[in-house]
Phi, psi and omega in degrees: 000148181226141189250133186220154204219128159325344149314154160262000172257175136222155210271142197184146209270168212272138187021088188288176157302142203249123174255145174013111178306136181288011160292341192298338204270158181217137167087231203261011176280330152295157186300120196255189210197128193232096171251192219259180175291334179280001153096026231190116174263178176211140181325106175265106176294340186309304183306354188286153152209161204298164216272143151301151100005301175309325225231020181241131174233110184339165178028355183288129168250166188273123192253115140014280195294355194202074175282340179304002222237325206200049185294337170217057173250069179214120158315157173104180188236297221228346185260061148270096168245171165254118178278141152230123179281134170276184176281325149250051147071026186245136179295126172329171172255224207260008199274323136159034195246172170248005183086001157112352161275352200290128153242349176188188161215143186233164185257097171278131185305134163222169193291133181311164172254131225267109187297086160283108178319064205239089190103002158104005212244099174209153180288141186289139174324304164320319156294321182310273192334308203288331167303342158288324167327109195264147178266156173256034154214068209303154163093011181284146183216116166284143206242128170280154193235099144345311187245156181264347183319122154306306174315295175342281177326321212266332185270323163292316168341307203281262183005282181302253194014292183304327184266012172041046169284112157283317180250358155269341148262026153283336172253353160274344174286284191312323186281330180289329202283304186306339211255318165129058189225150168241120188283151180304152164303309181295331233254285173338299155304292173344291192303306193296325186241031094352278182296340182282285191317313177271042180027070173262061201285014196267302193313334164297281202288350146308307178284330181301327192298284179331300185295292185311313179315311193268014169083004176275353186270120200246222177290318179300312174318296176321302159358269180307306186286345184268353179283309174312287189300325162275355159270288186309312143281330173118158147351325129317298159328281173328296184309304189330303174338277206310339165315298183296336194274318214264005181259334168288131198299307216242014143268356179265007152306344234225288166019046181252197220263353168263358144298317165318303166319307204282330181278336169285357156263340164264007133292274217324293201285359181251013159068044178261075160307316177282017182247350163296319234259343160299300168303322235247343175274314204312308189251057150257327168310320169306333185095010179277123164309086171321126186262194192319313181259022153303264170341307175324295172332295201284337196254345187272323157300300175314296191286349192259335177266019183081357187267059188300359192254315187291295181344289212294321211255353179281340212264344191276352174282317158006302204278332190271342187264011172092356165290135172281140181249170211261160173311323185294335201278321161313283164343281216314316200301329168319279188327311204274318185305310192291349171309267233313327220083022195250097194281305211295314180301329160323279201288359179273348181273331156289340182261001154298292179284336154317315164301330173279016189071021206253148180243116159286164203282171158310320213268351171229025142295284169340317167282317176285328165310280185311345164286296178321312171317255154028279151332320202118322204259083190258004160284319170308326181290291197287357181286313162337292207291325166301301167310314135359288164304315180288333156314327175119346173277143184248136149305140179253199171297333174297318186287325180307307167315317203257350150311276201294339177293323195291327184292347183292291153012302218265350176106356173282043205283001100340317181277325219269324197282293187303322187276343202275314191285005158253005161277322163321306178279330173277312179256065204269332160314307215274320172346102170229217207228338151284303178315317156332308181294324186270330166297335188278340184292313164321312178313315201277298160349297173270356162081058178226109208274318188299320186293302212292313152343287190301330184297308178326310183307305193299334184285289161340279216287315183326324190097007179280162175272126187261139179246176186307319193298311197311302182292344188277336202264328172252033163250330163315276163305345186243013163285286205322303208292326173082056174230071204252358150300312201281319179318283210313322194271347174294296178324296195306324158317297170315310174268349111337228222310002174068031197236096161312115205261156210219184181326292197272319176297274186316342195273332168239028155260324179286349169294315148310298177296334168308308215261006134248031160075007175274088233277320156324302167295334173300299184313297200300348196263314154278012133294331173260323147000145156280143134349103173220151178277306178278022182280246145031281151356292183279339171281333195258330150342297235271298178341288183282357139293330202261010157082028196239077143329285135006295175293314163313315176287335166312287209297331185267354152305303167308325197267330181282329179296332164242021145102347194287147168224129257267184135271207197270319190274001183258309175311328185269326181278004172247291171338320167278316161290342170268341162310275211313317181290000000 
């Protein structure tokens, strides 16, 4: 029995089967229409007659308002009747009055209509299956649609989609698919990628399905659907998908390069270089052109992921297909080159972007000073550091840093000295405990123990924090210097002050004190020392330059007794003395 109900929908599950165009019907298979005194027509069921096979469907109910949608489906001669729901919910009578109670009409939910085996009339199996497929946005009701326009349809579709309506353009897809209309390749996209935002993936891979089957799928499908599948499953997933697309004959047509893009940004964030640098052969193989933001991709992956040679080889085929590379894409290359050391391809990439008219930041004078520095090349540092200024940037502690390091570098530790005291006098604020260390590292270079003091002193009253490196570079000096009292009271200062002295702060205060014989302080030091072998090592060298035999074997007594072993040059130098007695 079919029931037609006052409502304007029927209730059907998200992308049913598609039933018959309302053109099939012909004669008396159709529904006739009579009308009422109320002006209202209504259904003469004496006229229904029974449903084809084809044309009975599971879960559909028939709405009133739209008898065309379903027009002769109902089994049976005379049993068709019409309900109509009142406003408090009690049924009209069959005449269509309520007795004079009638105020209105609403729309009430109904039960699918229930398939009677009759005449031999039962659903095909294919129909059963796709109607049962549940949507994860349940309760979808199909609309008879007035209008047939595709375009039309297809345009309102793209609308709702954009408008992130989910569920209505989801029952305006199923209604056109029921009415026998075909929605647009954009129409389509749209719903999908609808459905990719609001993380609908069944529902995503449903309509992918749907678009593959009918031929419909284009480079954006793929997109949206390899996007989809890699926020849900990961990246692994995605790929796989994109593996099987790219092996079937008549989806890899469809393939171009912002399927590319896209998958090489999902490898990219899961920092799988080599799985870029696959997609990224794969497809010159295919004959495809990387567009702008290919590169972007590649040179942005590459560095970030340490690949300073692919970044370089990404950006120079860039440069070879005729693409202008973007400001950002310059950075990274800067940036990776001056890690790497590689100064010279640096300054040629800065100076491509000047030419383009792009003005760099502080942060990349600075890399580039420093790479220069680095290099060697401290007249190439300050010409930098003058264009820096002339650009309108004031140097900070990094450039100042990467200044004194290139004069160091370069063997100028007198200019490293002059400069450090005219950053002083100008810049006193910019001062910190690297710029210190390395004028004291100048200091130590030169022996000039007093400069190193007076900076240590400076330190002290300013408040910067002095660290181990700071007390080894002037204990350093005063090594160079042939000063091993003042080492000692530098040693003695250090540990006052509660600065653990290390490996190299012992090795050069006892270097001091061995080559100024102060052979007591030597004993007291390696008493307080941890058990080390080149601690050891290095007391019995000096010992045994300095012709104190005697002593060396102590200290190589000592050192085999408590477990240290000996090197190769302390054995030989206990071998020749024991040759010579």
């Amino acid at each position: 029995m079919a029931t037609v109900w006052s409502g304007c929908s029927t209730s059907c599950g998200s992308f049913g089967q598609e039933l018959p165009p309302r053109g099939s019907r012909s004669g008396r298979d159709s529904t006739r229409f009579r009308r009422r005194s109320g002006g209202r027509s209504r259904v003469d069921a004496r006229h229904i007659q029974a449903p084809s096979p084809a044309m009975v469907t599971a879960g559909a109910c028939v709405c009133r308002a739209a008898p065309c949608l379903l027009e002769s489906e109902v089994s049976g001669k005379e049993d068709a009747e019409v309900a109509v729901w009142g406003v408090g919910g009690e049924p009209h009578g069959a005449a269509g009055h309520d007795g004079g109670k009638r105020r209105g009409l609403r729309r009430r939910p109904v039960r699918p209509l229930a398939v009677v085996e009759k005449g031999g009339v039962s659903v095909p199996p294919a129909i059963a299956a796709e109607l049962d497929r549940k949507s994860e946005h349940g309760g979808l009701r199909l609309h008879f649609l007035e209008e047939k326009d595709e375009e039309l349809l297809s345009r309102r579709l793209i609308k709702l989609s954009q408008s992130n309506k989910v569920r209505s353009a989801t029952e305006l897809f199923d209604s056109m698919r029921a009415s026998g209309l075909q929605p647009s390749a954009h129409a389509c996209n749209s719903l999908l990628a609808c459905f990719v935002r609001r993380s609908s993936l069944a529902d995503a891979m449903r309509m992918f399905e749907f678009m593959k089957g009918k031929g419909m799928a284009t480079g954006h499908t793929y997109t949206l659907i390899l996007k989809a599948v890699a926020s849900n499953g990961g990246y692994a997933s995605a790929l796989e998908m994109f593996n099987e697309i790219e092996e079937d004959e008549n989806s890899k047509k469809n393939v171009d390069v912002i399927v590319y893009n896209t998958m090489i940004s999902v490898c990219g964030r899961a920092k799988d270089w080599m799985l870029v640098q696959r997609l990224w052969r794969r497809l010159k193989e295919n004959s495809l052109s990387g567009t702008l933001l290919t590169y972007d991709l590649l040179v942005s992956i590459f560095v970030q992921c340490g690949q300073c040679e692919l970044a370089i080889a990404a950006y120079q085929e860039m440069i070879q297909n005729g693409l202008d590379p973007s400001e950002d894409i310059m950075k990274a290359i800067i940036a990776s080159c001056t890690k790497e050391g590689n100064w010279e391809f640096a300054l040629s990439t800065f100076s491509r972007m000047l030419s383009a008219g792009m003005k760099p930041n502080t942060i990349l004078f600075n890399s580039l000073i420093n790479a220069l520095g680095k290099a060697g090349q401290d007249e190439l540092a300050f010409r930098m550091y003058h264009l820096l200024t002339s650009s309108g940037f004031k140097p900070d502690q990094y450039t100042w840093s990467a200044l004194l390091s290139a004069l160091y570098k370069s063997g100028r530790c007198w200019d490293v000295l002059e400069l450090f005291q005219g950053i002083k006098a100008k810049h006193p604020t910019l001062l910190n405990d690297h710029l210190y260390n390395i004028a004291l590292m100048s200091c130590e270079r030169l022996g000039q123990w007093e400069h190193g003091l007076q900076l240590l002193w400076m330190m002290e009253k300013s408040g910067v924090k002095i660290s181990v490196v700071s007390y080894n570079h002037v204990i350093g000096a005063c090594e160079v210097a042939s000063k091993p009292k003042v080492a000692l009271e530098v040693y003695r200062r250090m540990i006052s002050q509660r600065c653990s002295p290390d490996t190299f702060t012992y090795l050069s205060v006892i270097r001091a004190c061995i080559w100024g014989s102060l052979w007591n302080e030597v004993e007291d030091i390696l008493e307080e020392v941890a058990p080390d072998s080149s601690i050891y090592n290095a007391v019995i060298h000096g010992l045994c330059l300095r012709g104190k035999i005697g002593m060396a074997n102590e200290v190589y007594a000592k050192m085999r007794s408590i477990g240290l072993v000996p090197d190769g040059k302390t054995r030989a130098f206990m071998l020749q003395h024991i040759a010579t007695d």
